[in-house]
N, C-alpha and C positions, 0 to 999 in steps of 0.2 A: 623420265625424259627431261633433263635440261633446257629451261626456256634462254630464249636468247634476250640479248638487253632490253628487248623493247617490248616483249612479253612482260618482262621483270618491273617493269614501268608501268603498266598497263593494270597488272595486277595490284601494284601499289597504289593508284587509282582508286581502285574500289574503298580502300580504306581512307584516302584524305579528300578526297573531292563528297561536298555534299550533294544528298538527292537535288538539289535544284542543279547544278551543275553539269554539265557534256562529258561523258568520260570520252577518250580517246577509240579505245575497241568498240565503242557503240555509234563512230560518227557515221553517215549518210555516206560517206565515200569522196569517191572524185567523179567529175564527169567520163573522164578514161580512166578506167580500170587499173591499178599497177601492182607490181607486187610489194608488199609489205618492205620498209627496212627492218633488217635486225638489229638496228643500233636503235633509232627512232621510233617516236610514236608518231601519227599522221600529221600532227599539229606540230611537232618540232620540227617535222621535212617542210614543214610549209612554213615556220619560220625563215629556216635557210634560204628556201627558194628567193623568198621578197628580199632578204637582205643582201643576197649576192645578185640582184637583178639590176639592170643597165637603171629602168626607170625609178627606181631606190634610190639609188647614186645621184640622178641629176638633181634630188630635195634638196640637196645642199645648194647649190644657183637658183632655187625658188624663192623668192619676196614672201612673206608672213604677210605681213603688215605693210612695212613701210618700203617704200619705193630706193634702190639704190643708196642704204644710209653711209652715211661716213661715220665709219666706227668698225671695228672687232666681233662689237657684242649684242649687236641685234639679232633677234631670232630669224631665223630661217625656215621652212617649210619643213628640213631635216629635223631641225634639234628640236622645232616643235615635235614632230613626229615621237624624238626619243624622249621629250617630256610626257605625252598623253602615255607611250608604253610602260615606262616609269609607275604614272600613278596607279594608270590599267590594272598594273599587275599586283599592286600596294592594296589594291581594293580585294583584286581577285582572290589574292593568300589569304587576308583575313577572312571572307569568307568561305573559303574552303570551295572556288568555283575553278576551273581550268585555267591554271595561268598560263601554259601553252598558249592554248583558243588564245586568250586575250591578245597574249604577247603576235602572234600573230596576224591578230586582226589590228591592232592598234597600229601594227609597223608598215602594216600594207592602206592604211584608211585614207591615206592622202594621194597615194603612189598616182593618181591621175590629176593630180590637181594643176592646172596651167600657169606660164611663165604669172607675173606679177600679181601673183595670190587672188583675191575676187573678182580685181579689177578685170586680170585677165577673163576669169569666168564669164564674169558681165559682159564683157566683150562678144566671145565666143556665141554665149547666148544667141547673143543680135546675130551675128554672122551665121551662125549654123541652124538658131533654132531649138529649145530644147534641151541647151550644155546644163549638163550636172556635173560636180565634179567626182561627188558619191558614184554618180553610173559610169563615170571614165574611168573610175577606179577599177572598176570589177571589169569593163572592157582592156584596163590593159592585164590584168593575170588572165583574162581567160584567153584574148585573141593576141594580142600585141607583143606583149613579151615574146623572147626566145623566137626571132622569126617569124612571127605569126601563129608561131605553134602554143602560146600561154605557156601557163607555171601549174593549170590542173592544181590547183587547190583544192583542199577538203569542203566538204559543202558547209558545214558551221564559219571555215574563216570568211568565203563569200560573199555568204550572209549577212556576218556581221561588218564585211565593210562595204559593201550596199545600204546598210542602212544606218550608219554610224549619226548620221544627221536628223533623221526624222525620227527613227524608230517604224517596227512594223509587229502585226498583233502577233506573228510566229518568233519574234525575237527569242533568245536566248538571250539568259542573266549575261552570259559573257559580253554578247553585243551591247548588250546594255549597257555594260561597265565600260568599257568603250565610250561610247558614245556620251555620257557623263564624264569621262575622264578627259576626254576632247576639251567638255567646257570648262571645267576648271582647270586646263592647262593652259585656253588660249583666254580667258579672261582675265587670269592672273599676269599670264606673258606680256600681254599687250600693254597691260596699263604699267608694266617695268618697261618697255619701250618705249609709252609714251613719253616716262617721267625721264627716262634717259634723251629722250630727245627735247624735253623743254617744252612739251606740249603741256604737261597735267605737273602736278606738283602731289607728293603724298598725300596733303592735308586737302585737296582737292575731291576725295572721295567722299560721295554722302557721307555723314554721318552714323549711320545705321550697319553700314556696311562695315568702315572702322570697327564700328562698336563690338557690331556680333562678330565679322569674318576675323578682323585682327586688322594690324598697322602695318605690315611689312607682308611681301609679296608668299615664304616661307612661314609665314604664322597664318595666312588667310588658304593656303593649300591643305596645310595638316588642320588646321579647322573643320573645311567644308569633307576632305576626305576622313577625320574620325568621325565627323558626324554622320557621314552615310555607311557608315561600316556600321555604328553602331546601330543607325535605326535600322539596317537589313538586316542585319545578324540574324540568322533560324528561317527566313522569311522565302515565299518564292518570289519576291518584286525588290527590287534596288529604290530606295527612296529616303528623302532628306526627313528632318524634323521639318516643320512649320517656319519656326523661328529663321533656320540658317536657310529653308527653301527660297525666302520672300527677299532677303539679304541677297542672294546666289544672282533672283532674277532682274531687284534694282540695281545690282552691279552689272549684269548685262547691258541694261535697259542703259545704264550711265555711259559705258560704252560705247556703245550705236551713236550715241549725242556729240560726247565732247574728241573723241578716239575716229572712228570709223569712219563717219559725216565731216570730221574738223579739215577746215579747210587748206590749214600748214601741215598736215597728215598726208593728204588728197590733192596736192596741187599738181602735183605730177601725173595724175591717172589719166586724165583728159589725154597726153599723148598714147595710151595705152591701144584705146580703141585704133588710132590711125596707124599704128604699128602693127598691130595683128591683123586687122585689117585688109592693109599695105598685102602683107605677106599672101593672106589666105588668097585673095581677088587672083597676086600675082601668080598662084600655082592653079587656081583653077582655070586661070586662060594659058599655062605653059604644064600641062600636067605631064606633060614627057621631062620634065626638068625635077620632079620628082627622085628622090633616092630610090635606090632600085627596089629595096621594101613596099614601100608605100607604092609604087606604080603594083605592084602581084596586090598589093592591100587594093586598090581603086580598081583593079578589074574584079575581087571579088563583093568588094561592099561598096564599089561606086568612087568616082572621085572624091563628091564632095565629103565623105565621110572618113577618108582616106586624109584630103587635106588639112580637115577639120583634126584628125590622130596625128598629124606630123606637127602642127600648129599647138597642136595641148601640150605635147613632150617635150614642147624648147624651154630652154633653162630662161634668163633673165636677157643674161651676157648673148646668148644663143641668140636669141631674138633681133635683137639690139645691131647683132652684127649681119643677120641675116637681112634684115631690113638696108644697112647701111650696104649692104653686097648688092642687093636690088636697086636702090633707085636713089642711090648720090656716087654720084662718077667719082672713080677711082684720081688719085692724083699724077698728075703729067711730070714724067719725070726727063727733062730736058739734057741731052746728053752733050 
């Protein structure tokens, strides 16, 4: 009997993905049940899914970092997104783990994250209570997406973007590789922002960090990710040398300081809160003003959780003008 392509995939599986690894014919499934593609294996439909998906799309009007910069070349919530799949998947090949899974999870890890990157989070937080942007993630493939009907992902991509931030003891290597490649995408990213924006200067980096990671943003990437290919290699656990671990976490740690905390970074966040705010307050006392979604979303999960899903999914721009639509009068146009 002739297998179809995604039999033929599957199969091939067994031979380059190692035992630590998720083969695809062995995943836990979906929450609803479907039938099989014959082109695909589980974890390439669920690539599809997140990349043709509305809340995908809007990463690109997501803030990283900095607030509204003036420039081309600052990262985005998007291009972050396609840098962590990038390395994701750079780790996953070498060791022979599912780069589907990965590619997967990596492209979906942010898809809940709110307009003006933390700040928004932060925000939210206060207002709702609670906001993660890890758990908004997996609320919008599972409810939010397509209607309300979700995207029904495979239970491994989920997983690993639920927990791409913390880690959890049921991890899989793939999530893992995820959630490592997160870091070394947005610690490197950030500090080429910062130096692009006049905030940090290269030579500004500990020294330690130069020393072992390297001097340029592409020499401290292929560092940190040879060194964890090599110390996994054969292994069931994803982990650094010593050396480049202590380097990885002073450059975090330098981060948070001069980057995250800096106050010509951050000067614009302060309006964040009164913006989102602004908006949430204004739909929970006009909740028939609601898009027709989200009013079926508030009768089945409540206003406030509904507002709080309308509020996480606006882009930068979205926001910005949603706010200036609420509560600064339009211009009088005198005929």
């Amino acid at each position: 009997m002739k297998l179809c392509p995604r039999e033929v995939r599957e199969e091939l599986e067994k031979s380059i993905i190692s035992p630590f690894g998720v083969l695809a014919s062995c995943s836990k499934g979906r929450e609803r049940p479907e039938e099989p593609c014959e082109i695909r294996t589980c974890f390439q439909r669920d690539i599809d899914r997140i990349v043709h998906s509305k809340s995908f799309r809007r990463l690109k009007h997501k803030t990283q970092v900095f607030l509204q910069p003036e420039g081309d070349h600052y990262r985005t919530r998007m291009t972050h997104t396609i840098e962590v799949s990038r390395i994701a998947r750079t780790i996953a090949r070498a060791l022979m783990l599912n780069e589907d899974l990965v590619e997967a999870a990596a492209l979906g890890h942010d898809i809940g994250h709110t307009p003006f990157g933390h700040a928004g989070e932060r925000a939210l937080n206060e207002l709702c209570g609670e906001f993660r942007h890890y758990e908004q993630s997996l609320r919008v493939v599972d409810c939010l997406e397509k209607e309300g009907r979700g995207l029904n992902l495979s239970y491994e991509v989920r997983l690993a973007i639920l927990n791409h931030t913390k880690g959890a003891p049921d991890d899989t290597l793939e999530a893992k590789c995820v959630r490592l490649a997160d870091r070394i995408a947005y610690i490197n990213h950030d500090v080429d922002d910062a130096i692009r924006a006049g905030i940090l200067k290269a030579g500004d980096l500990p020294r330690n960090v130069r020393e072992t990671l390297g001097e340029s943003h592409s020499v401290r990437i292929n560092t940190i990710t040879a060194d964890l290919i090599k110390q996994s290699f054969g292994k069931d656990d994803l982990c650094m040398s010593a050396e480049v671990g202590a380097a990885v976490d002073e450059f975090h740690e330098f981060l948070y300081e001069m980057v995250y905390r800096n106050p010509k970074a951050k000067s614009e966040e302060s309006k964040v809160g009164g913006i989102l705010g602004g908006i949430y307050d204004y739909y929970i006392k006009n909740r028939d003003r609601l898009p027709d979604d989200f009013k079926l979303l508030a009768e089945r999960d409540g206003a406030e959780r509904a507002v709080c899903d309308y509020v996480a999914g606006m882009t930068d721009k979205y926001a910005v003008s949603k706010y200036s639509e609420i509560f600064i009068p339009a211009s009088w146009h005198v005929i």
